[in-house]
N, C-alpha and C positions, 0 to 999 in steps of 0.2 A: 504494500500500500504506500503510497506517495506520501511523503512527511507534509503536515499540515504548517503555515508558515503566519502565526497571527501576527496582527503589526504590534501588538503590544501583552506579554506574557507579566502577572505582579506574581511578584517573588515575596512568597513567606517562611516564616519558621515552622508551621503547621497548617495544613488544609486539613478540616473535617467535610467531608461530603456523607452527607447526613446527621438530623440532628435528635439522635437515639442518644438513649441512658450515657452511653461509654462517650460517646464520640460527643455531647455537648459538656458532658461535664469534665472533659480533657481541654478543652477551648475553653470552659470558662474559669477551670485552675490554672491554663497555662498563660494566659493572657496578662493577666494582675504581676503575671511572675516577669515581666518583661520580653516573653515573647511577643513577637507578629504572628496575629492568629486569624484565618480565613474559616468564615464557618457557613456553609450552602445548604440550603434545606427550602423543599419547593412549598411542600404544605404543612406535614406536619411539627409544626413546631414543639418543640419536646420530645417529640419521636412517639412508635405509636402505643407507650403505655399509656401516657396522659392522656390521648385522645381516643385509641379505640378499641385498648384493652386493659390494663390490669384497675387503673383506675374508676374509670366507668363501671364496670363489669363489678366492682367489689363495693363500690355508689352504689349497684343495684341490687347486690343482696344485701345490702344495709338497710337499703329501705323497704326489701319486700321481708323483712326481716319483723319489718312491724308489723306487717296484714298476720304473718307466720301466728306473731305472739301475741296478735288481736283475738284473733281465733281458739288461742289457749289458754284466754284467760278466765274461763270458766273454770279449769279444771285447777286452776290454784284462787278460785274465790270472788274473781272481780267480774265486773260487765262493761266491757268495752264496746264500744262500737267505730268504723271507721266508714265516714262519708267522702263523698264526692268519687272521681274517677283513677281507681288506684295509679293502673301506668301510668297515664300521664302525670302526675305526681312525681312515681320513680326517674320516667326521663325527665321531666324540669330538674330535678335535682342534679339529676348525673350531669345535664348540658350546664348548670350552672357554677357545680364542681371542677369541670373540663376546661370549661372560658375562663374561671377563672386564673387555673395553673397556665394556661397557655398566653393570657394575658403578661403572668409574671415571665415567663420565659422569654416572650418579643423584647420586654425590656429591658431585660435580663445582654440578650444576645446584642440589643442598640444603643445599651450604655456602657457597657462595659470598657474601658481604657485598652487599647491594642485589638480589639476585637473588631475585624470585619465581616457584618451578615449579609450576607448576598440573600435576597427570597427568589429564587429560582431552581431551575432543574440542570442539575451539574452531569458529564457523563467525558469518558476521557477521549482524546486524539491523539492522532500520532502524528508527531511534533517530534523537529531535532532539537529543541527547546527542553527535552528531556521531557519528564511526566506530567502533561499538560490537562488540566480539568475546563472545558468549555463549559461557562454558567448561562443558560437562556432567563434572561429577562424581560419584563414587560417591557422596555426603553432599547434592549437590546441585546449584544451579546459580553461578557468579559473573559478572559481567559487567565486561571491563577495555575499556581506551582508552587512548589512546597520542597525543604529539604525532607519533612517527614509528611507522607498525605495519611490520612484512616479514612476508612470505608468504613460507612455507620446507616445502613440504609432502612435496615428491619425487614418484613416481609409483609403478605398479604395473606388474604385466606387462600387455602388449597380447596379449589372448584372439580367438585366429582365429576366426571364427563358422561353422562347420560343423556339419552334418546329423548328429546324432545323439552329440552331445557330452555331453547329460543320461543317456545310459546309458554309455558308454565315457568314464573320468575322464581327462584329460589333465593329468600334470605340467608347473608351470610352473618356473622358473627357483628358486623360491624351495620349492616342494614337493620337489625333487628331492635337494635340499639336507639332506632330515633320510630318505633310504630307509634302512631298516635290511637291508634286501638289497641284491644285485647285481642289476639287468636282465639276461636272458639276449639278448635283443636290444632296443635303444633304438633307437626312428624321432625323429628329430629334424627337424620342419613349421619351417624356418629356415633362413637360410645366411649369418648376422653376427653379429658379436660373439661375443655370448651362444651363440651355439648351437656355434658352434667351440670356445669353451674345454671347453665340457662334451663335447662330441663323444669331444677330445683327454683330456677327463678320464677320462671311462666306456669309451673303449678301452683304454687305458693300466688298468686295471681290471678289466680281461679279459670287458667288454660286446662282443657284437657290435655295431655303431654305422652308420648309415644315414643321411646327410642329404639331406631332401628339400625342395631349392630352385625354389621358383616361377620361379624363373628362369632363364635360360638361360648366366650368366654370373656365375663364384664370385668375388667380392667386387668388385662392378661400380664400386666408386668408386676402387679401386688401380690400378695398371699393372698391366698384362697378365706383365711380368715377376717383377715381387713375387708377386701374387694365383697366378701359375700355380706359384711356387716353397713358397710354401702351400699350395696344393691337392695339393703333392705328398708333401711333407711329411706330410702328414694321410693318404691313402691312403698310405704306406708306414707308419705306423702300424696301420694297417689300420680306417681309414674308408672307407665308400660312400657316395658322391655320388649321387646321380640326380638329374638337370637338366630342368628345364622339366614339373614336375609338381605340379597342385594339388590338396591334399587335399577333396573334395568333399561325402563322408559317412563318418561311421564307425559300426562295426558289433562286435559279440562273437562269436564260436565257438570255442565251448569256453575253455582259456586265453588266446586267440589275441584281440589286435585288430586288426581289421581297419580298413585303410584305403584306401575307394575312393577312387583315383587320375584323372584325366584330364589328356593330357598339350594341348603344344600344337596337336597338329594331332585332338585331339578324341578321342582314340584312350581309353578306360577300362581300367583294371585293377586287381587287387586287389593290396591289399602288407601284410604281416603284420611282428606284433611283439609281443614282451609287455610292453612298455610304448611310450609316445609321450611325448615332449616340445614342450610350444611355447613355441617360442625366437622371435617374431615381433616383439619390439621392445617398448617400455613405453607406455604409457599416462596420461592424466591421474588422477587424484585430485581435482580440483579442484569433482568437482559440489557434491559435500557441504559446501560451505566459504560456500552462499548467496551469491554472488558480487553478484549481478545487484542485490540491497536497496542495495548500496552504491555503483554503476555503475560495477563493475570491468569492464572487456572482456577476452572473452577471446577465442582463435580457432575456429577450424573443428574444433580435435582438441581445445578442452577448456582451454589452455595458455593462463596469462595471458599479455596480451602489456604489454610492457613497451617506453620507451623508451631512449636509451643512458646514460642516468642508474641505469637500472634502477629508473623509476617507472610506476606502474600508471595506467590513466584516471583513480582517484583520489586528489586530491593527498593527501600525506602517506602514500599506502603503498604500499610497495615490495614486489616478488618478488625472490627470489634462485633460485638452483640450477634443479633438475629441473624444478621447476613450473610455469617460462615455457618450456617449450618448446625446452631444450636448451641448447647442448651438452652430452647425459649424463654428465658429466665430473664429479668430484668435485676435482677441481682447478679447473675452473670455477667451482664453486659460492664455493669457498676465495678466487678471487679476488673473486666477487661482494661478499665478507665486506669484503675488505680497499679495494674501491673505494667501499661505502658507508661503511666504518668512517675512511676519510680524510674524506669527505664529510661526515658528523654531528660529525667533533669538530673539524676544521681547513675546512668550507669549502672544499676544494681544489677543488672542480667537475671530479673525475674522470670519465671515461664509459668504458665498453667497445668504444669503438669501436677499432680496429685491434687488438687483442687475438691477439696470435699463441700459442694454442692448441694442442699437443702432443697425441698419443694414442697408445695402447699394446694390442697386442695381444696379452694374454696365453696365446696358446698359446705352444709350447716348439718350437726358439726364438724368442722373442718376435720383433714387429716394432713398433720406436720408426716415430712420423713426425711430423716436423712441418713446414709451409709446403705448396707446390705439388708436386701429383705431374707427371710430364709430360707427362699431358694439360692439364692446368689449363696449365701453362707454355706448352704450345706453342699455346694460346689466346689465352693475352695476345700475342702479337705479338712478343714479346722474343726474341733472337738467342739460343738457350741452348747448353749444350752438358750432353752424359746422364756421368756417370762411374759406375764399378760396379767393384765387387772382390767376387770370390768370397770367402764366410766361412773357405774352407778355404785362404787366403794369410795369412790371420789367426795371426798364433803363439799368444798365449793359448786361441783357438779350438780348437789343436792338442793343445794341454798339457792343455787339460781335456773334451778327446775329443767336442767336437757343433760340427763343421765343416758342419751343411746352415746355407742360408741365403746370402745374401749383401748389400751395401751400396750404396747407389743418390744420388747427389746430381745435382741440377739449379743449375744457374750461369747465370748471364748471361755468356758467349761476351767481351762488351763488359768489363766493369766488374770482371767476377770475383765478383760477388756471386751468395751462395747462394740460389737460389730456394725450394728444397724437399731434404728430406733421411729417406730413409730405413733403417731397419736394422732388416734382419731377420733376429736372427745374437743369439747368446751374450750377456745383457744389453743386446739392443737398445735398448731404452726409456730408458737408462741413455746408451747411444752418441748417440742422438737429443738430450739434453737438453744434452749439453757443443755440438751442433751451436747449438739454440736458443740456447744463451746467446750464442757468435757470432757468427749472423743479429742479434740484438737489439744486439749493438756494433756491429753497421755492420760485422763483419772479414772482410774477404775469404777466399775460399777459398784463396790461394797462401799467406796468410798464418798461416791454422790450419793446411796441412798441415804448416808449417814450425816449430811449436812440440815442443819438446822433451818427449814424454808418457814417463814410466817405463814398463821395459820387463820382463817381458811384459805388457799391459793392454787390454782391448778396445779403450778409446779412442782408442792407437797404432795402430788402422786407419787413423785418418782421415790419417796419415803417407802409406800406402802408395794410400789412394784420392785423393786430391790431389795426388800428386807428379808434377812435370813440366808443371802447369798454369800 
């Protein structure tokens, strides 16, 4: 390809091209620090937790959180009632939640001292000018470079590819997000993450709710004890699972859409809804970004790949967060920030490798986890041993009346060291992260259960699941 030859190239200390978790909050530490910092982001400012995932999405089980414990306040004594029109409520909150972080972020990114925000869509050329980022703007076009660039782009939803999707619109993750009505039944083509919180959201909602899992097994990468304690939780909600079904075509009648089904053993049928969600997992971003002018590699799904420096095939540019290929984590991404940001100004020669990684799932009650479940445990070959406590042994669980769920740790039998730890129970995610600090001190399991936690607090489970080890 012919080198691109612009008449004028600005030279920085740093281009971020995109303004994701890692990649704006590396601009807006490195900028104060007296670098030159170039930072391009076409729409989402913040990047897309603030606007179309973790934040929103956890707005919305906040607030269908109340309909949840309107509903149950009979059964601990009181009489509540809740008027007017629930979602719209949830999304004015969430859109006012959203505007308002994003608000802070523009002026975040157009005050800042050394800080250049381009609002445009950046994507690279090949220029003897070295690694050159073409920014389109409303007024026109600029062309930046950088001794160090990051790639910070995030992703989008991954769209299932079915038979008749150009007539029957399907909700994704992010469309779902601004209905100004209720679903009178939502099918949900998914059975992770995503597709669970909304499940739990739009029932809680007074949706009828349907999840249809291609596969034969609800959340195939947990325990069979966690995942089934989940799946129960959700149908007593009042969710529908259907197992081992995939959507094949879709169709209109009347109100109705239609979704032709076939299951595994070949068997078709029709399943109806007036609306459909796909919750199938995210996608790359990255085609539009010209990769290939400047011999970025990327993989099979689209995802830079990166090594544990968090550098790209070429030198001097890095990926951070969602764009290489995961972990979907917005705390990921956050670290990604802070192991380059030791790296550009102190040298340290951080990498990502052993990186132990937390996740949360926000349905209600949540499930914190971090480390090996005990399949992964009982792979490795290590002597383990399983401990578990019912959420309803739990006293704060009691006092603030949501005992389902319960607490799950994996140990080394030998050493007493924690392998994995779960909690899916009353601020799980929360329970999990006092474990991970733990695990990362080297402290044994007899030795956390033995700490003095105030009483009542969720965290004084880990008292009552450790004792006697």
């Amino acid at each position: 390809m012919t080198d691109f030859m612009p008449e004028k190239v600005e030279q920085y200390d740093l281009v971020v091209l995109g303004g994701g978790k890692g990649g704006k909050s590396l601009a807006l530490a490195l900028a104060p620090m007296g670098y030159k910092v170039c930072l391009i982001e076409a729409k989402m400012l913040g990047g897309s937790c603030i606007n179309v995932a973790c934040i929103p999405t956890k707005t919305m089980v906040a607030g269908t959180r109340l309909v949840y414990e309107a509903g149950q306040a009979r059964a601990r004594g009181f009489k509540l009632s809740l008027e007017g029109n629930n979602i719209q409520a949830v999304i004015a909150r969430k859109r006012q939640v959203v505007s308002s972080m994003v608000e802070t972020h523009e002026k975040l990114f157009t005050t800042t001292e050394n800080l250049t925000f381009l609002k445009g869509l950046g994507s690279f050329v090949a220029s003897s000018e070295g690694t050159v980022i073409k920014v389109e703007l409303e007024g026109g076009c600029r062309y930046v470079t950088g001794k160090t660039i990051v790639v910070n782009t995030g992703t989008k939803p991954l769209m299932p590819i079915i038979e008749g999707m150009e007539q029957v619109p399907l909700l994704t993750s992010t469309s779902i997000m601004e209905l100004d009505y209720l679903p009178g039944h939502l099918a949900i083509i998914g059975g992770g993450y995503i597709a669970l919180e909304f499940a739990q959201i739009f029932a809680r909602l007074g949706s009828r709710v349907t999840l249809l899992e291609r596969g034969t097994t609800f959340l195939p990468r947990e325990d069979r004890d966690i995942a089934d304690c989940v799946q129960k939780i959700l149908q007593e909600e009042g969710v529908e699972i259907l197992f081992d079904v995939k959507a094949e075509k879709l169709s209109l009648d009347g109100q109705d859409k239609v979704i032709h089904l076939v299951d595994g053993g070949g068997t078709t049928s029709e399943f109806r809804a007036t609306d459909i969600l796909a919750a199938t997992g995210r996608a790359s971003v990255n085609e539009a970004l010209n990769l290939a002018v400047v011999g970025i590699d990327v993989d099979s799904r689209g995802f830079i790949k990166v090594n544990e420096y968090l550098e790209t095939s070429r030198a001097g540019v890095f990926a951070v967060g969602d764009c290489k290929g995961g972990p979907f984590f917005t705390h990921a991404s956050w670290d990604d920030f802070r192991i380059l940001k030791d790296n550009i100004v102190h040298s340290a020669g951080r990498t990502t490798t052993g990186r132990l990684i937390p996740y949360t799932l926000f349905v209600e009650p949540e499930l914190g986890r971090v480390g090996l479940t005990e399949a992964e445990a009982l792979k490795s070959g290590k002597n383990i041993q399983v401990l578990t406590l019912p959420a309803a042994k739990i006293p704060r669980a009691n006092t603030e009346g949501e005992t389902r769920g319960m607490l799950k740790a994996i140990i080394d039998r030998d050493s007493k060291e924690i392998l994995g730890f779960a909690a899916l129970s009353l601020y799980g995610g929360e329970i999990a992260s006092a474990v991970q600090v733990a695990m990362l001190a080297g402290m044994p399991c007899n030795r956390l259960g033995k700490i003095v936690f105030s009483h009542p607090t969720m965290c004084e489970s880990l008292n009552l699941l450790f004792q006697g080890v």
